[in-house]
C-alpha positions in Angstrom: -20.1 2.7 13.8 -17.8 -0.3 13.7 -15.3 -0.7 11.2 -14.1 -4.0 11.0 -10.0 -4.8 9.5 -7.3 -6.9 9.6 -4.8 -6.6 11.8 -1.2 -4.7 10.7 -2.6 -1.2 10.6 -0.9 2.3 12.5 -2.6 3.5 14.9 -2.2 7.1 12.7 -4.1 5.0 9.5 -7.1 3.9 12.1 -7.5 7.4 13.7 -7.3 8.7 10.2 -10.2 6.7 9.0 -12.0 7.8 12.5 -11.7 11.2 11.7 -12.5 10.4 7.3 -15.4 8.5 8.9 -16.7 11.3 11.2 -16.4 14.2 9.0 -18.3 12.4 6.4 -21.3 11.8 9.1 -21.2 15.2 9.5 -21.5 16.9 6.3 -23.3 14.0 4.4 -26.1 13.6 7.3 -25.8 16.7 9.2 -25.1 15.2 12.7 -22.6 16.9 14.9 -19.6 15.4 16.3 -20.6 14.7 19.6 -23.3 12.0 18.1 -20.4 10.6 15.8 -18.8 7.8 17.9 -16.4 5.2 15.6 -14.7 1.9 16.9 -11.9 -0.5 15.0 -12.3 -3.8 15.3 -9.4 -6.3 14.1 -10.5 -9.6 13.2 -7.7 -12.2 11.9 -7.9 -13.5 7.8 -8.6 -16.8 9.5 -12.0 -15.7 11.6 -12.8 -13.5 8.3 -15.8 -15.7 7.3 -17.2 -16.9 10.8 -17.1 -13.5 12.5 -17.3 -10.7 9.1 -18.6 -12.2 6.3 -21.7 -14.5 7.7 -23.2 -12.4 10.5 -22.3 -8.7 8.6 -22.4 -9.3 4.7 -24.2 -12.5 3.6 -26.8 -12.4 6.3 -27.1 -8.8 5.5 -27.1 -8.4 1.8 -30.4 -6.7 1.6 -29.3 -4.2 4.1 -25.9 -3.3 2.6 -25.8 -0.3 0.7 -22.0 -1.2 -0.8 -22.0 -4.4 -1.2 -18.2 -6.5 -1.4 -17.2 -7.8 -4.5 -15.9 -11.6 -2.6 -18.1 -13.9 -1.6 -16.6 -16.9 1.1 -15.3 -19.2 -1.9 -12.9 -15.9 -2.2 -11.5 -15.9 1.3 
């Protein structure tokens, strides 16, 4: 998985997310941790739209199962 997040967060906040993120997998699908792999990716406000929103929410909507409440008129 690949969460994507502006830069200006700890390195403790990302890990902590990792391990939110993996322990969820785990109990909620039943996977063990060794199949649980999670990655942060920063992307600047500016490249928001062009490299987030387009390719991963609007050209995904159908796909998304929690869907953002912005749309790129927001950002």
């Amino acid at each position: 998985m690949i969460v994507k997040l502006s830069p200006g967060q700890s390195e403790q906040q990302k890990t902590r997310l990792a391990e939110a993120i993996t322990k969820d997998v785990m109990d909620i699908l039943h996977y063990g941790k060794e199949s649980v792999s999670v990655a942060m990716e920063e992307v600047k406000p500016q490249d928001w739209v062009e490299k987030v929103y387009v390719p991963d929410v609007k050209d995904k909507w159908d796909k998304l199962y929690k869907k953002s409440g912005y749309d790129e008129n927001d950002l």
